[in-house]
PQR file of N, CA, C, O and H, with PARSE charges and radii, in Angstrom:
ATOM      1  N   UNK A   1      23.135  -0.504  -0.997 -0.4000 1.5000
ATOM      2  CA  UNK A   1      22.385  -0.804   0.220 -0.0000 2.0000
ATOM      3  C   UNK A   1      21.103   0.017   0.294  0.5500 1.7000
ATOM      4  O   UNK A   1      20.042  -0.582   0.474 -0.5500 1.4000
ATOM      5  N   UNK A   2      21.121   1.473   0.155 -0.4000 1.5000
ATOM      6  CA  UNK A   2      20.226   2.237  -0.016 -0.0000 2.0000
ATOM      7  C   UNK A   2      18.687   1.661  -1.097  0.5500 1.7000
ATOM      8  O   UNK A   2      17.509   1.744  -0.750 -0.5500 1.4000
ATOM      9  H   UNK A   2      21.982   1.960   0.009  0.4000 1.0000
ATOM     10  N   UNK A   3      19.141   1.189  -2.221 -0.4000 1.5000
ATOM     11  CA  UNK A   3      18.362   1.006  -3.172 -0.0000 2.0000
ATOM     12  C   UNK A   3      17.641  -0.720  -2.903  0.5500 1.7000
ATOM     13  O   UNK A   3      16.535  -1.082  -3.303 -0.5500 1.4000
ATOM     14  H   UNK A   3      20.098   1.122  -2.504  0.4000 1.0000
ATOM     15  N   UNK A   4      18.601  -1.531  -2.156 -0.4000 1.5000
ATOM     16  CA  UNK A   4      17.955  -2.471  -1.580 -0.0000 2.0000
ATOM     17  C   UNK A   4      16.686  -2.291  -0.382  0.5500 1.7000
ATOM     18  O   UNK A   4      15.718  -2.990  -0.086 -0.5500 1.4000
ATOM     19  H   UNK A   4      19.500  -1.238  -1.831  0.4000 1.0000
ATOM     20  N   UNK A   5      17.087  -1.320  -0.002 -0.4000 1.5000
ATOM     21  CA  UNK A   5      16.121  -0.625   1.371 -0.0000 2.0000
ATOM     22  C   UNK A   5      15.212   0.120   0.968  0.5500 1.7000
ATOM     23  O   UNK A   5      14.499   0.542   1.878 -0.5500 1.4000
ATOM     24  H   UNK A   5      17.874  -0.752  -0.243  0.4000 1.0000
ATOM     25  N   UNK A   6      14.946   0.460  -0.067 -0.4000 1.5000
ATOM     26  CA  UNK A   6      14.015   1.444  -0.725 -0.0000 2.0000
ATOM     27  C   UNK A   6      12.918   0.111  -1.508  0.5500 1.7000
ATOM     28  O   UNK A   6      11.688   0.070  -1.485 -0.5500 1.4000
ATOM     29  H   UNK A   6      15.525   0.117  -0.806  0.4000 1.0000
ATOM     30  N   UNK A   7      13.698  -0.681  -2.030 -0.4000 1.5000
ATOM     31  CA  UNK A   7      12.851  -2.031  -2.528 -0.0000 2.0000
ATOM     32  C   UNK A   7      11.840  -2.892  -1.401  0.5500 1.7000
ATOM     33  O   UNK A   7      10.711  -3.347  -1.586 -0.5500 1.4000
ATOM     34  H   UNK A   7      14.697  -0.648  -2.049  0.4000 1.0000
ATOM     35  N   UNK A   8      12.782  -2.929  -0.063 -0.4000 1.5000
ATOM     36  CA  UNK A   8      12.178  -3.821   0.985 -0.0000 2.0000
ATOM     37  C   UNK A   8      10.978  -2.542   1.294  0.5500 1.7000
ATOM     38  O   UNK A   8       9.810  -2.770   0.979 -0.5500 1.4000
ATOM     39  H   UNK A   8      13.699  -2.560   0.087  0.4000 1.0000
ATOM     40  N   UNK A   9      11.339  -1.261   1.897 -0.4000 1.5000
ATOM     41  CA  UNK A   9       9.840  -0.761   2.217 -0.0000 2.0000
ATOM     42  C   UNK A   9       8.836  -0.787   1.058  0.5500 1.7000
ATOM     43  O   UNK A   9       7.656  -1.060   1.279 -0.5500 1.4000
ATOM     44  H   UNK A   9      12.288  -1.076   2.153  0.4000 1.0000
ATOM     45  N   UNK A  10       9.364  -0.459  -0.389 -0.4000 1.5000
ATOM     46  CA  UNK A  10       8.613  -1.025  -0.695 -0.0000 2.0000
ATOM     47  C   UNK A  10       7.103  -2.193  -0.752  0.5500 1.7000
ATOM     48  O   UNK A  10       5.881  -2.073  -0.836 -0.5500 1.4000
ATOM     49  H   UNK A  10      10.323  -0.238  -0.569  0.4000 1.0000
ATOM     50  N   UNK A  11       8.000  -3.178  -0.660 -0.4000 1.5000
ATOM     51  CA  UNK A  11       7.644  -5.041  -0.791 -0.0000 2.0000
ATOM     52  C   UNK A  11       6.840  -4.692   0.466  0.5500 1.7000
ATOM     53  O   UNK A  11       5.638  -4.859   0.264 -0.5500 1.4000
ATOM     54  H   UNK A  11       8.992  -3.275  -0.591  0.4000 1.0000
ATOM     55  N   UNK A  12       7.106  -4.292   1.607 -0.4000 1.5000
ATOM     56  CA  UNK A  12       6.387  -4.432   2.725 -0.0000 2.0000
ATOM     57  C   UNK A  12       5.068  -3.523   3.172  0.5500 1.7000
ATOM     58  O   UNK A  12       4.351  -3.629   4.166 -0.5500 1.4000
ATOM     59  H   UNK A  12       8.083  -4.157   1.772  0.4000 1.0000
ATOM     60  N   UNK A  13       5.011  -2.370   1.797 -0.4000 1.5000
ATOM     61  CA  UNK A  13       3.805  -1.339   1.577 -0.0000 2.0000
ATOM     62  C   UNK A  13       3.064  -2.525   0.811  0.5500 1.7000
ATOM     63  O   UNK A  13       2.096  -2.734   1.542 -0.5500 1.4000
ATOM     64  H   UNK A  13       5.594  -2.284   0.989  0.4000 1.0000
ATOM     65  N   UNK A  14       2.988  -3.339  -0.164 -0.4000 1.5000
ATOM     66  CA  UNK A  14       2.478  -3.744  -0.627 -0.0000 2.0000
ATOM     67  C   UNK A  14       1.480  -5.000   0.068  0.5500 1.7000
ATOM     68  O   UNK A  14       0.279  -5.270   0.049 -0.5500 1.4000
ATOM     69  H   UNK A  14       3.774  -3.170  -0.758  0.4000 1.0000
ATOM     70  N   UNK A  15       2.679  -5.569   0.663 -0.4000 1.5000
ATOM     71  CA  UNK A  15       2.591  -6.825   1.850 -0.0000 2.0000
ATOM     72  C   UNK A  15       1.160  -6.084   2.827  0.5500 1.7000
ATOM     73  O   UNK A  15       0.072  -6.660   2.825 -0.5500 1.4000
ATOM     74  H   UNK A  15       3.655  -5.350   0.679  0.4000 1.0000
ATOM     75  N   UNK A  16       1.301  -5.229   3.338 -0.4000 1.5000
ATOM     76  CA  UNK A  16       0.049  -4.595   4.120 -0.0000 2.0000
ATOM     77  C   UNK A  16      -0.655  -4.200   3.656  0.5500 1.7000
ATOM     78  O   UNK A  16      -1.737  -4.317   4.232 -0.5500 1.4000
ATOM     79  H   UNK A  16       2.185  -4.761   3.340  0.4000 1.0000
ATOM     80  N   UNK A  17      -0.678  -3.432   2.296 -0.4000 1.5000
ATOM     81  CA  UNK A  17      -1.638  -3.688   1.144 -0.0000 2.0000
ATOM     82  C   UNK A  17      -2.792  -4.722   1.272  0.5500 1.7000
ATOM     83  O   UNK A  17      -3.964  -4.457   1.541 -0.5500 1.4000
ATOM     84  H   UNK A  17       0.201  -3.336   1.828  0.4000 1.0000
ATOM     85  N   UNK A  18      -2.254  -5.956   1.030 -0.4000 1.5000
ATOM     86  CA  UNK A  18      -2.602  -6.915   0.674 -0.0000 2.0000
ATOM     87  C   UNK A  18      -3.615  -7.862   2.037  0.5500 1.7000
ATOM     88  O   UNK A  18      -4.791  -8.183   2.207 -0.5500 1.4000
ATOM     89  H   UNK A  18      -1.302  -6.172   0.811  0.4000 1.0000
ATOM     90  N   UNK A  19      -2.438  -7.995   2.696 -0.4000 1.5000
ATOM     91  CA  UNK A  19      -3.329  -8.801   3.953 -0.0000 2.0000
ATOM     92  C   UNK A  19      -3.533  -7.386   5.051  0.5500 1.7000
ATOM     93  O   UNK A  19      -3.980  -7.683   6.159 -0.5500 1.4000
ATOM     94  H   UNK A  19      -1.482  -7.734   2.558  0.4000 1.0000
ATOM     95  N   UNK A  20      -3.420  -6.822   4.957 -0.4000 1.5000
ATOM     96  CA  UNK A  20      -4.162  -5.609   6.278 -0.0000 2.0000
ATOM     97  C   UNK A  20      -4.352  -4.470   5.395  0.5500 1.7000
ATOM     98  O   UNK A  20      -3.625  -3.477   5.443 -0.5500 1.4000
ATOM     99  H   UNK A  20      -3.056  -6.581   4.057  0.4000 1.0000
ATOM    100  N   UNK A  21      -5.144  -4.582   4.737 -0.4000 1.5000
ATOM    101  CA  UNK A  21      -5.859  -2.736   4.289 -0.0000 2.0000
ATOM    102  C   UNK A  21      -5.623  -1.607   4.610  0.5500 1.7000
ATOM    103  O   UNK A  21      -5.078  -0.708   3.971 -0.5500 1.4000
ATOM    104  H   UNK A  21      -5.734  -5.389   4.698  0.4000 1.0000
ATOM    105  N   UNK A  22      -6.008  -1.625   5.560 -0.4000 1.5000
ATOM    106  CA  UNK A  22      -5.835  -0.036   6.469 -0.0000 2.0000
ATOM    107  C   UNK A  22      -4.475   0.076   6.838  0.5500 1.7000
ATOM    108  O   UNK A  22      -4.265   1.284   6.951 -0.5500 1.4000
ATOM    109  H   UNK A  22      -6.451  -2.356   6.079  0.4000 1.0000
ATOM    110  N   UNK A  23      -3.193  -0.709   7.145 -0.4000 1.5000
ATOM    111  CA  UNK A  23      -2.222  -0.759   7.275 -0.0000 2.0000
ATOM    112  C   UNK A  23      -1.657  -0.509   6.081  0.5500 1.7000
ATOM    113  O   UNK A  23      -0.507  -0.074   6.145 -0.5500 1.4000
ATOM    114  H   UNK A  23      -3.363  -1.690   7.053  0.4000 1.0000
ATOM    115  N   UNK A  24      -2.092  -0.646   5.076 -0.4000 1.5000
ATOM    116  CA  UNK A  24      -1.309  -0.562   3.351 -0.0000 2.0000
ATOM    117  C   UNK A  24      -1.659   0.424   3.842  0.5500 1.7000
ATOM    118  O   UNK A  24      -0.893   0.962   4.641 -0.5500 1.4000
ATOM    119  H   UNK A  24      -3.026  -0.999   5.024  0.4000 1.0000
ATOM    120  N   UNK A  25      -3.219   1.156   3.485 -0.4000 1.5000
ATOM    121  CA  UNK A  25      -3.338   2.443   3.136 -0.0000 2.0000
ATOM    122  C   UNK A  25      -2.470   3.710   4.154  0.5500 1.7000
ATOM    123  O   UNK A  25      -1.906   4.760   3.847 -0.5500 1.4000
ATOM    124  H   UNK A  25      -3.842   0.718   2.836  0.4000 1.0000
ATOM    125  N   UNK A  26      -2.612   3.275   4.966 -0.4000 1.5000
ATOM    126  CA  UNK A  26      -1.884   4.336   6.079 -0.0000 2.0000
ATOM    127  C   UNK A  26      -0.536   4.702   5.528  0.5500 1.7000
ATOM    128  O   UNK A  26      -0.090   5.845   5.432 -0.5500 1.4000
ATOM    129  H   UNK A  26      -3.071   2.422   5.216  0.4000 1.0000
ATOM    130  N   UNK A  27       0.129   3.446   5.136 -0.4000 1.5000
ATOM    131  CA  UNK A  27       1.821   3.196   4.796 -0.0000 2.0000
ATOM    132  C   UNK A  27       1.694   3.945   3.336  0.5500 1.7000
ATOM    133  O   UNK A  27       2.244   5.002   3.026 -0.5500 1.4000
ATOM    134  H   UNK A  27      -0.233   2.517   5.215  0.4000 1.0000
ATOM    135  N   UNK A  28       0.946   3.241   2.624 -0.4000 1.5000
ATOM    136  CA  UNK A  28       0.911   4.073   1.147 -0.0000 2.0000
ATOM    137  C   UNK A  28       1.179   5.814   1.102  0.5500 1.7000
ATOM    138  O   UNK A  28       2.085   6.424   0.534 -0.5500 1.4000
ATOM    139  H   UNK A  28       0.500   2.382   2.876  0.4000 1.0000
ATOM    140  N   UNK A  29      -0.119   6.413   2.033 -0.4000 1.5000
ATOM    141  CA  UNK A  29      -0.118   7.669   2.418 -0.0000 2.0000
ATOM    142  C   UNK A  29       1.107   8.590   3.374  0.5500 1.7000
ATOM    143  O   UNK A  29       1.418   9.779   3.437 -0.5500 1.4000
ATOM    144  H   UNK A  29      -0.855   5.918   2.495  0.4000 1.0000
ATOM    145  N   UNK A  30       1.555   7.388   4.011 -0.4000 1.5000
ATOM    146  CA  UNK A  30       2.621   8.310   4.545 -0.0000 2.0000
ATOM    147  C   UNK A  30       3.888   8.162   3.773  0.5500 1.7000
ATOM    148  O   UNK A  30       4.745   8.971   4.127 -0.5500 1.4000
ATOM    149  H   UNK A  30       1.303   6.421   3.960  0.4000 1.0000
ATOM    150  N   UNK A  31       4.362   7.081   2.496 -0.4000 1.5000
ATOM    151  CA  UNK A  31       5.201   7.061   1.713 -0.0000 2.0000
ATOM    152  C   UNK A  31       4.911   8.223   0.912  0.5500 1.7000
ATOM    153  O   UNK A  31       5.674   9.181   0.796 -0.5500 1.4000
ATOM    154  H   UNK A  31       3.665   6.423   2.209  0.4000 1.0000
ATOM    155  N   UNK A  32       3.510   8.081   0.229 -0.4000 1.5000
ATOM    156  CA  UNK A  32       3.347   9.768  -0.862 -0.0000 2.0000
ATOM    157  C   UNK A  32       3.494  10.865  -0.254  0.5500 1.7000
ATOM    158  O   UNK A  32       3.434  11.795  -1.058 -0.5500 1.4000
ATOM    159  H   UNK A  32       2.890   7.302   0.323  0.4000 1.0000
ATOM    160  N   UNK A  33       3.740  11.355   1.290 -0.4000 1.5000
ATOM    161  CA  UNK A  33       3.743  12.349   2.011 -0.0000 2.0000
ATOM    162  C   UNK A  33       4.447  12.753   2.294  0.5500 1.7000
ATOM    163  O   UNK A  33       4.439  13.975   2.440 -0.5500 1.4000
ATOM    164  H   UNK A  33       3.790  10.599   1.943  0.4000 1.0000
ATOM    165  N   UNK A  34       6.002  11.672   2.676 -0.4000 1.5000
ATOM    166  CA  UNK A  34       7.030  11.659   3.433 -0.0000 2.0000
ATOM    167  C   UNK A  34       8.124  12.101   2.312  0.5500 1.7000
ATOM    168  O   UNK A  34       8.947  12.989   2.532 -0.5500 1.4000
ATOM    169  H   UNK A  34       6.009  10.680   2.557  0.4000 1.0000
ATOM    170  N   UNK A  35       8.039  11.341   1.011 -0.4000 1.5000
ATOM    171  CA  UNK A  35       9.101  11.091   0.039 -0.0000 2.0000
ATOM    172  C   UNK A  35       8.389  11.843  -1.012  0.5500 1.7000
ATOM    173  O   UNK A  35       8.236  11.268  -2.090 -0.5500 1.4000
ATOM    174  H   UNK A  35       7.370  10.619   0.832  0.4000 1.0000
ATOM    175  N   UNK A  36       8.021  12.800  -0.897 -0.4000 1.5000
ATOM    176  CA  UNK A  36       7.594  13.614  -2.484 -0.0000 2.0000
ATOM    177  C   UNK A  36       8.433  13.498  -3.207  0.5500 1.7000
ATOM    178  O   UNK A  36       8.205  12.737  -4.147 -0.5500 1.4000
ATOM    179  H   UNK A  36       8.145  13.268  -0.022  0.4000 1.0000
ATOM    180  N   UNK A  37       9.885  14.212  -3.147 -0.4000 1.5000
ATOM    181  CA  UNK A  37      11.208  14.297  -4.288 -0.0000 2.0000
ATOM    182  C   UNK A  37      11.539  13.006  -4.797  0.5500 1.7000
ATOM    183  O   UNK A  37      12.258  12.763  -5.766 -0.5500 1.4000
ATOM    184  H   UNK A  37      10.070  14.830  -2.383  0.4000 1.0000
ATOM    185  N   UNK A  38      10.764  11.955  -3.822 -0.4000 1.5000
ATOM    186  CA  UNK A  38      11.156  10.639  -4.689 -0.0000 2.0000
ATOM    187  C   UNK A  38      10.510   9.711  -5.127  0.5500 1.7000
ATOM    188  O   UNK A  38       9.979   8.744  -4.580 -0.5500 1.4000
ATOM    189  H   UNK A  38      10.180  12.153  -3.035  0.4000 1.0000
ATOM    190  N   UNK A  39      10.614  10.244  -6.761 -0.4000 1.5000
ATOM    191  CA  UNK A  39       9.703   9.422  -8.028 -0.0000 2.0000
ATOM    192  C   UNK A  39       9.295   7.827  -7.873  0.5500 1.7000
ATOM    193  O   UNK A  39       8.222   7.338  -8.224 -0.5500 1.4000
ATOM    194  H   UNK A  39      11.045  11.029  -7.206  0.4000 1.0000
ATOM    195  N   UNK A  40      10.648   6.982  -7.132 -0.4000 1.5000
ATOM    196  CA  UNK A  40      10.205   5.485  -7.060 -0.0000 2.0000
ATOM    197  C   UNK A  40       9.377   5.626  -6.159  0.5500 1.7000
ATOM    198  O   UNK A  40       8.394   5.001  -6.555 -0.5500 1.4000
ATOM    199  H   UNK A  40      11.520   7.379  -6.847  0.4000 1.0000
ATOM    200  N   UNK A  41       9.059   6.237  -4.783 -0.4000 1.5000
ATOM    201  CA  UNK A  41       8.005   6.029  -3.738 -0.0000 2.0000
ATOM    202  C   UNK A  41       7.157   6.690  -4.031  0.5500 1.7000
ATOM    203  O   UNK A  41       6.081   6.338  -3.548 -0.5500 1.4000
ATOM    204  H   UNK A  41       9.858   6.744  -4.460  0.4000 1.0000
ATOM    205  N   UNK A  42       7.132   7.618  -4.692 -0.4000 1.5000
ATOM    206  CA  UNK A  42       5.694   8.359  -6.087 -0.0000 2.0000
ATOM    207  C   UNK A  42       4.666   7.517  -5.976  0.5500 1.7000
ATOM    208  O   UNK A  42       3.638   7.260  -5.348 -0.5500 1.4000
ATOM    209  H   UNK A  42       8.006   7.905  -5.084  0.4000 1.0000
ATOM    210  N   UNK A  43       5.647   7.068  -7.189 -0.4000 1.5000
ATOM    211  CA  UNK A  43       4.890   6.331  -8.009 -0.0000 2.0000
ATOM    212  C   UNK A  43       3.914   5.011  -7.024  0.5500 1.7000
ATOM    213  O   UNK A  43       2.729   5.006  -6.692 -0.5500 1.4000
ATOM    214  H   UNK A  43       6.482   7.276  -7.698  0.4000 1.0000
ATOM    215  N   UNK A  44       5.130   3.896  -6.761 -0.4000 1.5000
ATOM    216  CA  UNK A  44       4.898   2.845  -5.791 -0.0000 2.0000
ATOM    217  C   UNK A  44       3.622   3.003  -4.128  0.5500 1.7000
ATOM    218  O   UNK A  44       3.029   2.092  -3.551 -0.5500 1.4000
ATOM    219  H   UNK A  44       6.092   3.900  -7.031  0.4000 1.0000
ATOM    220  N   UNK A  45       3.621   4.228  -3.882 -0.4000 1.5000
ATOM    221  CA  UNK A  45       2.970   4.921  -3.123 -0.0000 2.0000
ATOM    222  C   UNK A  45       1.504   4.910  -3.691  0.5500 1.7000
ATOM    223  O   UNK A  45       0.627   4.135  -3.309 -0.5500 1.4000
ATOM    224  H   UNK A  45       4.104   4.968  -4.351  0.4000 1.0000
ATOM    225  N   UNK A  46       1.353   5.908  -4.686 -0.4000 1.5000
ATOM    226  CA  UNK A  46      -0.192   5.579  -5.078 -0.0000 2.0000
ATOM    227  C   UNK A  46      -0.329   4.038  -5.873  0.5500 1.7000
ATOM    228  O   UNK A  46      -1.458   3.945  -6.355 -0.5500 1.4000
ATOM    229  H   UNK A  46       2.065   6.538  -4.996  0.4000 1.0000
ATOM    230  N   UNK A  47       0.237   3.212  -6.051 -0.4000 1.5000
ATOM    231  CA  UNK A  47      -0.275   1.631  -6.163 -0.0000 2.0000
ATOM    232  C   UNK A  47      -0.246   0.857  -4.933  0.5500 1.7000
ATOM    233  O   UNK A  47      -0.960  -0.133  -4.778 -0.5500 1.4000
ATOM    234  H   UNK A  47       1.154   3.288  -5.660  0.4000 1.0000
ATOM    235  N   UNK A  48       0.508   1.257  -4.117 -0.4000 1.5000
ATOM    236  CA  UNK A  48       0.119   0.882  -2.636 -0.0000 2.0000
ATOM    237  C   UNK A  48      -1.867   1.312  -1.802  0.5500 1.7000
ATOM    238  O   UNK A  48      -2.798   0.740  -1.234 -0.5500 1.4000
ATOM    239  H   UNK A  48       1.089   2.061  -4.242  0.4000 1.0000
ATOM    240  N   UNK A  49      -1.489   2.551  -2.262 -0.4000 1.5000
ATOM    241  CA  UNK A  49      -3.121   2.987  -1.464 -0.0000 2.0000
ATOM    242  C   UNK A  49      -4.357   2.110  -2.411  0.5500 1.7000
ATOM    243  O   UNK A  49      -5.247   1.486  -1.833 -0.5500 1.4000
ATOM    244  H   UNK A  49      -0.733   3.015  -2.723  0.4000 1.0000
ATOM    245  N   UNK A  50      -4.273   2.162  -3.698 -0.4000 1.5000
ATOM    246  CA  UNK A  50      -5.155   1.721  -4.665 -0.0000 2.0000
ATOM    247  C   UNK A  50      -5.267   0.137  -4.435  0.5500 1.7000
ATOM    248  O   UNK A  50      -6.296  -0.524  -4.571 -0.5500 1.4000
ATOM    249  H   UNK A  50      -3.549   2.669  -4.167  0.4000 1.0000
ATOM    250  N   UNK A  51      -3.829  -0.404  -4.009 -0.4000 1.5000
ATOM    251  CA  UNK A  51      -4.399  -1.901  -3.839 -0.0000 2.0000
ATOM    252  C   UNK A  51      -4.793  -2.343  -2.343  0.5500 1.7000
ATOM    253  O   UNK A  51      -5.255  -3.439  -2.028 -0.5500 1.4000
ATOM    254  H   UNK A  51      -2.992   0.133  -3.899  0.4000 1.0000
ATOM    255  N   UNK A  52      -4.524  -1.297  -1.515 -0.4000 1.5000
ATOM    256  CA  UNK A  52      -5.270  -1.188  -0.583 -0.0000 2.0000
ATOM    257  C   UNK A  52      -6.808  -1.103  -0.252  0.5500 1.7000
ATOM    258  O   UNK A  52      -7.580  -1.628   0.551 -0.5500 1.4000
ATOM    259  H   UNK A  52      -4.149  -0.406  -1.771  0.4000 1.0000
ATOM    260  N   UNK A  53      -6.870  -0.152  -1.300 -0.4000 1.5000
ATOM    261  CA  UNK A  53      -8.165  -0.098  -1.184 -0.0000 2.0000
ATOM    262  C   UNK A  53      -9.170  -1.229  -1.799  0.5500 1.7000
ATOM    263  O   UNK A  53     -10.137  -1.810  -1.306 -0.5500 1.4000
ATOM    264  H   UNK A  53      -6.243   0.275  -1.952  0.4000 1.0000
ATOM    265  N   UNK A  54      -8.510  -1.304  -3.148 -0.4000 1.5000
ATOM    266  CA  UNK A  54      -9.469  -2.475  -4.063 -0.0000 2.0000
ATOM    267  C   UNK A  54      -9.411  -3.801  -2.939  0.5500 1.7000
ATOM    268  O   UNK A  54     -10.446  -4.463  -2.857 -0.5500 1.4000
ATOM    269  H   UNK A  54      -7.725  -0.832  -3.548  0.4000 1.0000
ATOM    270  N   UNK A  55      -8.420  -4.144  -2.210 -0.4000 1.5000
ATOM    271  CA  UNK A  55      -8.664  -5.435  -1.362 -0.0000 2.0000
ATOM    272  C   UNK A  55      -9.641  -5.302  -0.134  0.5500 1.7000
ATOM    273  O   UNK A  55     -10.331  -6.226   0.298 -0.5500 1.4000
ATOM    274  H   UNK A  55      -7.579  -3.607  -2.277  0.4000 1.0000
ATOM    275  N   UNK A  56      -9.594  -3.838   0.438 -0.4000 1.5000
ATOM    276  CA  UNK A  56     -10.731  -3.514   0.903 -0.0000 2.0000
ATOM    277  C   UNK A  56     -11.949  -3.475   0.982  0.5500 1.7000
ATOM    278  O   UNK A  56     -12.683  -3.693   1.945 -0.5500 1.4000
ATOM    279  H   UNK A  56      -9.034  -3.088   0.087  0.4000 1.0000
ATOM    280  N   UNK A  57     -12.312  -3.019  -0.685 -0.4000 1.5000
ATOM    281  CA  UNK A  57     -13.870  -3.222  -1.125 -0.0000 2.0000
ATOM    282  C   UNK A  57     -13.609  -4.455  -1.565  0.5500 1.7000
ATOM    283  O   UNK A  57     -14.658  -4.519  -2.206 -0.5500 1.4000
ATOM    284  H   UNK A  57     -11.716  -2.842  -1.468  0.4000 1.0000
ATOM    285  N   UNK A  58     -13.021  -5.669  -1.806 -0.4000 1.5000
ATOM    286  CA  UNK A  58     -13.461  -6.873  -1.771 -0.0000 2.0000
ATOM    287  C   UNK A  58     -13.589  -7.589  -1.100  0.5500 1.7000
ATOM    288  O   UNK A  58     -14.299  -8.565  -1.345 -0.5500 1.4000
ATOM    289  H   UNK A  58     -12.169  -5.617  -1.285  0.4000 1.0000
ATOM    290  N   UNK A  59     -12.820  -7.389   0.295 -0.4000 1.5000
ATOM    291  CA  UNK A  59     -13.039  -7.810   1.006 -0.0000 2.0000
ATOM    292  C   UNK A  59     -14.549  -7.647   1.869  0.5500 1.7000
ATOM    293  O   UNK A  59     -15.170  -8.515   2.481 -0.5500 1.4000
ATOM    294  H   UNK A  59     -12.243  -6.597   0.493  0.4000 1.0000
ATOM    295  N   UNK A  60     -14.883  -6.149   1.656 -0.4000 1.5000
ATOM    296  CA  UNK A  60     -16.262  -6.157   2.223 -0.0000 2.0000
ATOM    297  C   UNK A  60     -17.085  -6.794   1.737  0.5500 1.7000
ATOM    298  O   UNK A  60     -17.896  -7.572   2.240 -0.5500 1.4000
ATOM    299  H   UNK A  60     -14.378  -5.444   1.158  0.4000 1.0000
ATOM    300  N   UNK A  61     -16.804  -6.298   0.086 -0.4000 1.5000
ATOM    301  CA  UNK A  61     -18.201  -7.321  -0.511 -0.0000 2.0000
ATOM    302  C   UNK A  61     -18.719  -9.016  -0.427  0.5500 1.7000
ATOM    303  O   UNK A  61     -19.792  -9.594  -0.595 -0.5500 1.4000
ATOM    304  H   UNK A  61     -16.146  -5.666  -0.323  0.4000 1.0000
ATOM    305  N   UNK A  62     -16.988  -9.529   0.014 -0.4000 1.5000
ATOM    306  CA  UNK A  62     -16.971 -10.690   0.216 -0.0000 2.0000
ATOM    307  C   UNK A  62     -17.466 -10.805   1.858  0.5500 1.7000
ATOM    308  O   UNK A  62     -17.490 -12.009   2.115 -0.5500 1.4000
ATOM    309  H   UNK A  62     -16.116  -9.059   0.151  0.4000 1.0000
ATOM    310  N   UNK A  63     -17.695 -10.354   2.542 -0.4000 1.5000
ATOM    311  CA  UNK A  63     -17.853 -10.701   4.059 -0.0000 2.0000
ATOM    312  C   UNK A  63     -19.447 -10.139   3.679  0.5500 1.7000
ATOM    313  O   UNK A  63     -20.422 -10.520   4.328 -0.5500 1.4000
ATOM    314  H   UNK A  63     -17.675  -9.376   2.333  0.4000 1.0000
ATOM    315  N   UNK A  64     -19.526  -9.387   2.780 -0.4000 1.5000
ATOM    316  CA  UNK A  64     -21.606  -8.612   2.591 -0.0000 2.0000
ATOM    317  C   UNK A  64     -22.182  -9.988   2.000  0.5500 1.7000
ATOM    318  O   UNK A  64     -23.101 -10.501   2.638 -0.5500 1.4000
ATOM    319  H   UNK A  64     -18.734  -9.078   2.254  0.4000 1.0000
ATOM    320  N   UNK A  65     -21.811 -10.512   1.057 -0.4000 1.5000
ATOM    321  CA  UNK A  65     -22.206 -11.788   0.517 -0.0000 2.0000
ATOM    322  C   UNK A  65     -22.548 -12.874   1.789  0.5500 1.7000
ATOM    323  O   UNK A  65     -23.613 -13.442   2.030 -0.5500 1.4000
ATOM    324  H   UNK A  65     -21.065 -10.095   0.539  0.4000 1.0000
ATOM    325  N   UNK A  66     -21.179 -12.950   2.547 -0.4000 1.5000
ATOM    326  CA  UNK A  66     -21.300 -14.225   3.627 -0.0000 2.0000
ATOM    327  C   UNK A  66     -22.353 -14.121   4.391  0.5500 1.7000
ATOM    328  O   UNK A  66     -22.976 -15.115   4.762 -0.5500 1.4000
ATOM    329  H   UNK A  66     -20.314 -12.488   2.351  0.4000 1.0000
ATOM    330  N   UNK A  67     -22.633 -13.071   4.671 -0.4000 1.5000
ATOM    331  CA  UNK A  67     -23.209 -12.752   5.779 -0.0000 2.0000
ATOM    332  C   UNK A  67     -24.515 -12.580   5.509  0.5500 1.7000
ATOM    333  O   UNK A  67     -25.295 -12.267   6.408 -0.5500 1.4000
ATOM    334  H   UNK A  67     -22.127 -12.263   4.369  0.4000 1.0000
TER
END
């Protein structure tokens, strides 16, 4: 059960990642903050902030273009 629940916050750092930026990044940062001793939210943690961010700067560049 534990390791299923560690997968879903996961999936759902990523999920805000993705469509809300600043919501990944926040979640990313408080997973690398919260869970140091633990290597899966380590790791998963800084690819959370990073795809946070990269959807971020594309997203700007894409709204700098439109506009």
């Amino acid at each position: 059960m534990a390791e299923t629940m560690d997968k879903i916050i996961v999936i759902i750092g990523y999920l805000l990642a993705i469509f809300i930026p600043i919501l990944g990044l926040i979640a990313g940062i408080v997973l690398y903050f919260v869970k140091k001793e633990d290597p899966f939210y380590q790791k998963h943690a800084k690819y959370i902030i990073i795809v946070a961010i990269v959807v971020w700067v594309l997203s700007a560049i894409l709204i700098g273009m439109m506009g």
